[in-house]
C-alpha positions as CSV (number, residue, x, y, z in Angstrom):
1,X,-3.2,37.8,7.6
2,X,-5.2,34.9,6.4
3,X,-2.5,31.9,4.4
4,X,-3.5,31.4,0.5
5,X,-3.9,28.1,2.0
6,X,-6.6,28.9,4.4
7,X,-8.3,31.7,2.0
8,X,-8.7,28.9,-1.0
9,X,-10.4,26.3,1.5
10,X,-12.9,29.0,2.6
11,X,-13.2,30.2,-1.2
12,X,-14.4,26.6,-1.9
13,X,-16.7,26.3,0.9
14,X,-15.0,24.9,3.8
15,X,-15.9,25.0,7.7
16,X,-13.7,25.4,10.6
17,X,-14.6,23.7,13.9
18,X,-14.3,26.4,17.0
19,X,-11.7,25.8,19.4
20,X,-8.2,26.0,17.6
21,X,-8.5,21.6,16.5
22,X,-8.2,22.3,12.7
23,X,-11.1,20.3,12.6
24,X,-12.8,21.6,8.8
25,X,-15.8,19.9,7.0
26,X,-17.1,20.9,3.9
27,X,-21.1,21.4,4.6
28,X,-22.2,18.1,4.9
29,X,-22.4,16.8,7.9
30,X,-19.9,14.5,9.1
31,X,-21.6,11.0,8.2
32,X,-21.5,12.2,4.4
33,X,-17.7,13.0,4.3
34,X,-17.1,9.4,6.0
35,X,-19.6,7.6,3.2
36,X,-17.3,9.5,0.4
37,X,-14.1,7.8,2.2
38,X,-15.7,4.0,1.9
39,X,-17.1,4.4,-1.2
40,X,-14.2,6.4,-3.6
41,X,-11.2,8.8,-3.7
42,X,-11.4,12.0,-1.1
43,X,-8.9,15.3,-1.0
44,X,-9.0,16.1,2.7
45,X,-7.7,19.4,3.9
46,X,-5.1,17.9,7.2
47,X,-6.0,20.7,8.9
48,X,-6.2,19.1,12.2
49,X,-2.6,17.9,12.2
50,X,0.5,19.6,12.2
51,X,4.1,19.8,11.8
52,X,7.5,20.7,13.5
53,X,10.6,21.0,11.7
54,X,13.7,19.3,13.5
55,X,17.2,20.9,12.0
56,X,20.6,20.7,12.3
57,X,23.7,18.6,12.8
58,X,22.4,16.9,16.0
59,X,18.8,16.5,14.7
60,X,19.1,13.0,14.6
61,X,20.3,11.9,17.6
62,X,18.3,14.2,20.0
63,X,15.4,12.7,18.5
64,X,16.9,9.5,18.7
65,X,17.2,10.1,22.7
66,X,14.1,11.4,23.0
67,X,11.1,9.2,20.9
68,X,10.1,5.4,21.2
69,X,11.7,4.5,17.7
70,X,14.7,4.1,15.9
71,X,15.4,7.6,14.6
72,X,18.8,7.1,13.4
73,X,17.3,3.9,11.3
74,X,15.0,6.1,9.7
75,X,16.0,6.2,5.7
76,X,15.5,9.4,3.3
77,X,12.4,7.7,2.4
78,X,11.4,6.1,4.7
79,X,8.4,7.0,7.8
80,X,8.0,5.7,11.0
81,X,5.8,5.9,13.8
82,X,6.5,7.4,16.8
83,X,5.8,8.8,20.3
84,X,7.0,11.4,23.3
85,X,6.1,10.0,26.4
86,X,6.4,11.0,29.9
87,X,8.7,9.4,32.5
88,X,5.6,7.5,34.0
89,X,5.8,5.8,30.0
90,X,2.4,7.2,28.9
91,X,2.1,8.8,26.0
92,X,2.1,13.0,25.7
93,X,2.3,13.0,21.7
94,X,1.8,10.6,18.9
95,X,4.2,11.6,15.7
96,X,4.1,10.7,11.9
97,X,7.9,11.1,11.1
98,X,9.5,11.3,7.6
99,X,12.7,13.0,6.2
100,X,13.2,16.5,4.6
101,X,16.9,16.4,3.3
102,X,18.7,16.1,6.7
103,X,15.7,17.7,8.3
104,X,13.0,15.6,9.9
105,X,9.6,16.2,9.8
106,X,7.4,15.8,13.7
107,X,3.4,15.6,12.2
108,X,1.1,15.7,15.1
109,X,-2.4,16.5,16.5
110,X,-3.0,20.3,15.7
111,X,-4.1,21.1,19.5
112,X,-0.5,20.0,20.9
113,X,1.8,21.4,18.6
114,X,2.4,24.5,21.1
115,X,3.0,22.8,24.2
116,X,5.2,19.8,22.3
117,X,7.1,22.8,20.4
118,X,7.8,24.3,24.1
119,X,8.3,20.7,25.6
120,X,10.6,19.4,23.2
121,X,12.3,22.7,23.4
122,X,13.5,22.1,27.0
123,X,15.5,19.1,25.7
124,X,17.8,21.1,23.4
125,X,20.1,22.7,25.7
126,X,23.5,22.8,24.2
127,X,22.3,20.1,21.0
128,X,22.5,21.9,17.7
129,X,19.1,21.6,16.5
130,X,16.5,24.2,16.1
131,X,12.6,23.4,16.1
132,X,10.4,25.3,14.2
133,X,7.0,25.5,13.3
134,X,5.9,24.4,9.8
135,X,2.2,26.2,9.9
136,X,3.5,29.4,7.9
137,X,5.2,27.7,5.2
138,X,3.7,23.9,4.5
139,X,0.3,22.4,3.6
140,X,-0.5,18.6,4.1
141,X,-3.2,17.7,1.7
142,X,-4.5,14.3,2.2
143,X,-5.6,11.9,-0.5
144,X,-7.5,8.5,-0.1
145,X,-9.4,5.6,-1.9
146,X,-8.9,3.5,-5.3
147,X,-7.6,6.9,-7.6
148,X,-4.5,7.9,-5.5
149,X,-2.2,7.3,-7.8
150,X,-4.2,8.6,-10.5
151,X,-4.8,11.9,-9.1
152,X,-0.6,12.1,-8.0
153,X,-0.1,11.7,-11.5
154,X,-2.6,14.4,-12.7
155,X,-0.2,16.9,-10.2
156,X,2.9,15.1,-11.6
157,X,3.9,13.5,-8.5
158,X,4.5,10.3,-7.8
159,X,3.3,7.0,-5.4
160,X,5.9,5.9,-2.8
161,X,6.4,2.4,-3.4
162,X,5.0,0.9,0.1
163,X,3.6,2.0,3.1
164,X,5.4,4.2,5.6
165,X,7.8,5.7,2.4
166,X,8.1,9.1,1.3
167,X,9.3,11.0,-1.8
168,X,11.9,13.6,-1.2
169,X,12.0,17.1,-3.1
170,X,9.6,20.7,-2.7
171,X,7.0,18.9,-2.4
172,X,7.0,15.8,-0.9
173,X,4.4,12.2,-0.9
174,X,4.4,10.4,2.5
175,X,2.3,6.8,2.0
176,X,1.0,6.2,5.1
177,X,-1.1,2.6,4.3
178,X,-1.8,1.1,1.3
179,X,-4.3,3.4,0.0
180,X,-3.7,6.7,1.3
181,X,-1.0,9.0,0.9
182,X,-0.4,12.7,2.6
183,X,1.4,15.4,-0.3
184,X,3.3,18.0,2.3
185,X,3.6,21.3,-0.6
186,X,4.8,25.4,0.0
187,X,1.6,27.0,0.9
188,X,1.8,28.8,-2.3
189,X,1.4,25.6,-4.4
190,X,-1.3,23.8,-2.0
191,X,-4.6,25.4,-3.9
192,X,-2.9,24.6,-6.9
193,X,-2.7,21.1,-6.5
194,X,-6.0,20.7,-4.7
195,X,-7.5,22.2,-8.1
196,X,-5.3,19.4,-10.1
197,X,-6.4,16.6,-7.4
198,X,-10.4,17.1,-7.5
199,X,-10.1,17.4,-11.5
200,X,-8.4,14.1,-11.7
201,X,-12.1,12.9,-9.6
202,X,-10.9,13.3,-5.7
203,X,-14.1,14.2,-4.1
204,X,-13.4,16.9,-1.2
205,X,-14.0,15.7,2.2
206,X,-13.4,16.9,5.9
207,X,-11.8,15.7,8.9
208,X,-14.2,13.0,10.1
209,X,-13.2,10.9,6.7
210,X,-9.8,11.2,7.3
211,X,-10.5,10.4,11.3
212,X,-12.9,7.3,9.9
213,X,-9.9,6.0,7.9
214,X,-7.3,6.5,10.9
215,X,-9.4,4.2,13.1
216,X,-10.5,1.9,10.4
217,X,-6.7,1.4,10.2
218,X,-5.8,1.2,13.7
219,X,-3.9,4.0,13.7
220,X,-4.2,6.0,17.1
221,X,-3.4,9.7,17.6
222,X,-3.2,11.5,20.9
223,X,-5.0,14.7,21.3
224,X,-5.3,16.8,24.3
225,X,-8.4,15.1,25.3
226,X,-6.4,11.6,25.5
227,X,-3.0,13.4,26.6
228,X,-0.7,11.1,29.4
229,X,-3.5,8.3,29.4
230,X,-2.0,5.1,27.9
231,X,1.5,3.6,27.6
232,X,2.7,2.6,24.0
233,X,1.1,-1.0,23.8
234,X,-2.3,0.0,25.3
235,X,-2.5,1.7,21.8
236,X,-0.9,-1.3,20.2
237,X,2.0,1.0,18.9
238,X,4.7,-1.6,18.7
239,X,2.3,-3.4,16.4
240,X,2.1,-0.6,13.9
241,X,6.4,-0.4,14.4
242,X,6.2,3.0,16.6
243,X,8.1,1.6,19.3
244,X,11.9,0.0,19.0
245,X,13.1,-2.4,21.7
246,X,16.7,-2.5,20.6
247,X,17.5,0.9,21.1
248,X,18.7,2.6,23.9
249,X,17.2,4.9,26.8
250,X,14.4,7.4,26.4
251,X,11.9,9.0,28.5
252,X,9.6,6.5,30.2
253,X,11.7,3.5,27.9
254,X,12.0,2.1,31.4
255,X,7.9,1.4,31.7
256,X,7.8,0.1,28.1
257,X,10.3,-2.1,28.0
258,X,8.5,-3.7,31.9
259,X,5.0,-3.6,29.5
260,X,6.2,-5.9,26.9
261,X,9.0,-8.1,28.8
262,X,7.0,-8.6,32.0
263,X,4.0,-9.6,30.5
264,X,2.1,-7.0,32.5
265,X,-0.4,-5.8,29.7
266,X,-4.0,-5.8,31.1
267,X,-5.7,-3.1,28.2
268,X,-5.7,-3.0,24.8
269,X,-6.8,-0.7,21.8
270,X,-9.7,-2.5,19.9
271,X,-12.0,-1.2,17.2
272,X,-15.8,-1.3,17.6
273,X,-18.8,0.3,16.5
274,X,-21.7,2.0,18.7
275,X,-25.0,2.2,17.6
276,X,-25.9,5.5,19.6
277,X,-27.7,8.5,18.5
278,X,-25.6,11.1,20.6
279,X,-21.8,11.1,19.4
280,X,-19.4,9.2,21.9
281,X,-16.1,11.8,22.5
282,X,-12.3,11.0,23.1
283,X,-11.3,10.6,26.6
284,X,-14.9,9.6,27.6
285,X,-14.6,6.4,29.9
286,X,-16.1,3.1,29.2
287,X,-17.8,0.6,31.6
288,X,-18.3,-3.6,31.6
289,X,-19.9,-5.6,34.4
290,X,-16.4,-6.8,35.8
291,X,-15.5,-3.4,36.3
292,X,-18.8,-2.3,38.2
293,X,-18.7,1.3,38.6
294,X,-14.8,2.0,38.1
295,X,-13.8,2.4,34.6
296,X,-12.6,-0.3,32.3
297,X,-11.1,1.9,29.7
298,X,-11.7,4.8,27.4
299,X,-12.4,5.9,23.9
300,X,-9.1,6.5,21.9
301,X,-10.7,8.4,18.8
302,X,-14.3,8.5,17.2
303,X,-15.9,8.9,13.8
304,X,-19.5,8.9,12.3
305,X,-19.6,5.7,10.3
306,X,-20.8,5.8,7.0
307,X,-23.7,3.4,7.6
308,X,-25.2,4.9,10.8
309,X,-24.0,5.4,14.2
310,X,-20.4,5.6,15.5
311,X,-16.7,3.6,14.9
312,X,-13.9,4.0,17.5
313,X,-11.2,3.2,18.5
314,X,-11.4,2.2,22.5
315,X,-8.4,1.3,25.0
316,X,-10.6,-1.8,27.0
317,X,-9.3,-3.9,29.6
318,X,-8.5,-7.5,28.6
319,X,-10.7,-9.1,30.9
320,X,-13.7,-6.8,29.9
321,X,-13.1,-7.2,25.9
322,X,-13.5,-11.0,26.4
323,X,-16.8,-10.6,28.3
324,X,-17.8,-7.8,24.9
325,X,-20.0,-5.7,27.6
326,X,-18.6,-2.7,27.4
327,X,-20.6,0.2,28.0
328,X,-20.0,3.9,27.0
329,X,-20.5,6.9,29.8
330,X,-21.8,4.6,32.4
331,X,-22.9,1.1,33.4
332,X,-25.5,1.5,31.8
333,X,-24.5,3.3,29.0
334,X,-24.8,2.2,24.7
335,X,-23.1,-0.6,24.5
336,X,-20.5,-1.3,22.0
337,X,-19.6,-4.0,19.3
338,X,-16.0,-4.8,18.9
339,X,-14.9,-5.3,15.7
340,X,-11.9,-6.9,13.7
341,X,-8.4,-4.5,13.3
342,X,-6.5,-5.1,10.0
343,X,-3.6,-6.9,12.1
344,X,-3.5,-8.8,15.0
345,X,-3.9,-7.9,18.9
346,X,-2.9,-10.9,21.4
C-alpha cells in the first residue's frame, strides 16, 4: 500500500525516477527546478535520502566505534557529519546524523539504506541497540532559499539557531547550512505541512535543486555509483567536521589518520562546471594531460546548473587541478572549469 506521503506527492504532480534512487521531479525538467533553488525558496520532497533509526542503551557508543566522528560529543541538538568506511579507509556511506531523544538518527543515500541496514547489522552482536528502518513512519521535507524561516513559522516550527543544529520533539528541524533546513515529520503530518510550506511562497522543486545546492555547498554524498572510491579527505570531509582525529579506533581510522598525518594526500574534491550538452554521471572518470590515458579522478555528484550546462562536484588529482585540464570520459573529453568552494581546500 501506497504511504499518504507518497500518494499526496503524486496527487500534486510529482515524478519518480526508475530504478529505486528516490530521485522525483515535478515536470520540469531538471534545469528549471535548479533555477528555482538560485533564484528563491523551494519545498523539495528528500526522497532520494533516507533514514535508519539507532536505539537503545548502547546506541551511542556502537556508533561511536563504528563512524569517523565524535558520536558521543554529539549534543541533543546538535548534527554532525559522518561516514562508514571500509577497512581499506574508503568510504561505503556518507551520513547526516542528528538526535531523536536518546535515539540517533543515520540519513543517507536512498539506494544504500538496505545493504548499510544489513552491514551495520553485523556489528551489533551482543550491543543493545536495534536498527530500524524509518521509511514507514518519517518524511524529510526539504526547505531552501531567503523564506526558510518564514515558511517554518507558517507550520509553527521553528529555525535552529546555526548550522548543523536541530530541534527536538514530533517533528523535528535539522539546519544543515545557513540557508537550508530539512523538517523530519510522521508521514501522516508530511502533506499537511507541505500544504502550510508552499502557502507561505516555497515553490516545489525536485531532486536536482536539492542535489545543485549539495554541491554548490560542498557537501558530498556517496551513492552506490561512488561506493568504496575515496577516503575521507579526498572528499574534504574533515573540512565540513565529518571526521574526528581525537577519538579512538574505527574501521579504516588507521588509513585516515596516515592521510592527514603523513601528508600523503594527492586528490581532492573541487567544484567545477562543464559546459556539455550530454549530462556528465557519478562515478564517470576524468582525464588531464599528466595522467595520459589513466584516470586522474572522478565525478563525485552532478547537477544541471541553472544557467546552462552542468556543476559538479569532482575528486581530481592535485597535480592535474593545478594544470585545470581536466577532461570528462576521456582525454579528449568536455573539459571542465573549476570553480571556488565556500571554504577552503589546501
Amino acid at each position: 500500500m501506497q504511504s499518504p506521503w507518497l500518494l499526496h506527492l503524486d496527487q500534486i504532480g510529482a515524478r519518480f525516477a526508475e530504478g529505486g534512487s528516490g530521485s522525483v521531479s515535478f515536470g520540469d525538467d531538471a534545469r528549471a527546478e535548479t533555477t528555482r533553488a538560485a533564484n528563491g525558496t523551494i519545498v523539495v520532497p528528500l526522497t532520494h535520502l533516507a533514514t535508519l533509526r539507532a536505539s537503545g542503551e548502547d546506541a551511542s557508543a556502537f556508533l561511536h566505534n563504528l563512524f569517523s566522528n565524535d558520536i558521543k560529543k554529539l549534543e541533543l541538538h546538535g548534527a554532525q557529519w559522518n561516514s562508514f568506511n571500509s577497512p581499506k579507509g574508503r568510504m561505503l556511506a556518507s551520513f547526516l546524523v542528528w538526535r531523536d531523544g536518546n535515539d540517533y538518527m543515520l540519513q543517507l543515500s536512498a539506494d544504500l539504506l538496505a545493504a548499510m541496514h544489513k552491514k551495520l547489522g553485523m556489528y551489533v552482536l551482543r550491543s543493545k541497540v536495534r536498527l530500524s528502518d524509518t521509511t514507514p513512519d518519517l518524511a524529510a521535507i526539504g526547505l531552501a532559499g531567503p523564506a526558510v524561516a518564514t515558511a517554518l513559522d507558517a507550520a509553527g516550527l521553528t529555525l535552529p539557531p546555526e548550522a548543523m543544529s536541530a530541534t527536538q520533539g514530533a517533528i523535528q528541524v535539522v539546519r544543515v547550512d545557513p540557508a537550508r533546513v530539512q523538517v523530519i515529520a510522521p508521514i501522516a503530518q508530511a502533506a499537511d505541512l507541505w500544504k502550510k510550506f508552499a502557502a507561505a511562497g516555497a515553490v516545489p522543486a525536485g531532486t536536482a535543486a536539492w542535489r545543485c545546492l549539495d554541491i554548490r555547498a560542498g557537501i558530498p554524498v556517496i551513492t552506490q555509483s561512488t561506493q568504496d572510491e575515496f577516503v575521507a579527505q579526498m572528499l574534504n570531509f574533515e573540512l565540513i567536521g565529518g571526521v574526528s582525529f581525537q577519538k579512538g579506533c574505527y574501521p579504516g581510522q588507521e588509513i585516515v589518520a596516515r592521510t592527514q598525518y603523513l601528508g600523503k594526500l594527492k586528490k581532492r574534491m573541487f567544484l567545477a562546471h562543464a559546459e556539455t550538452a550530454l549530462a556528465p554521471a557519478a562515478g564517470q572518470d576524468l582525464y588531464a594531460p599528466d595522467f595520459g590515458d589513466q584516470s586522474c579522478g572522478k565525478i563525485v555528484q552532478v547537477a544541471p546548473a541553472p544557467g546552462g550546462g552542468f556543476d559538479l562536484l569532482a575528486v581530481v588529482q592535485l597535480s592535474s587541478r593545478d594544470a585545470d585540464q581536466v577532461r570528462i570520459g576521456s582525454p579528449d573529453g568536455d573539459i571542465i572549469r573549476f570553480l571556488p568552494l565556500p571554504y577552503t581546500v589546501s
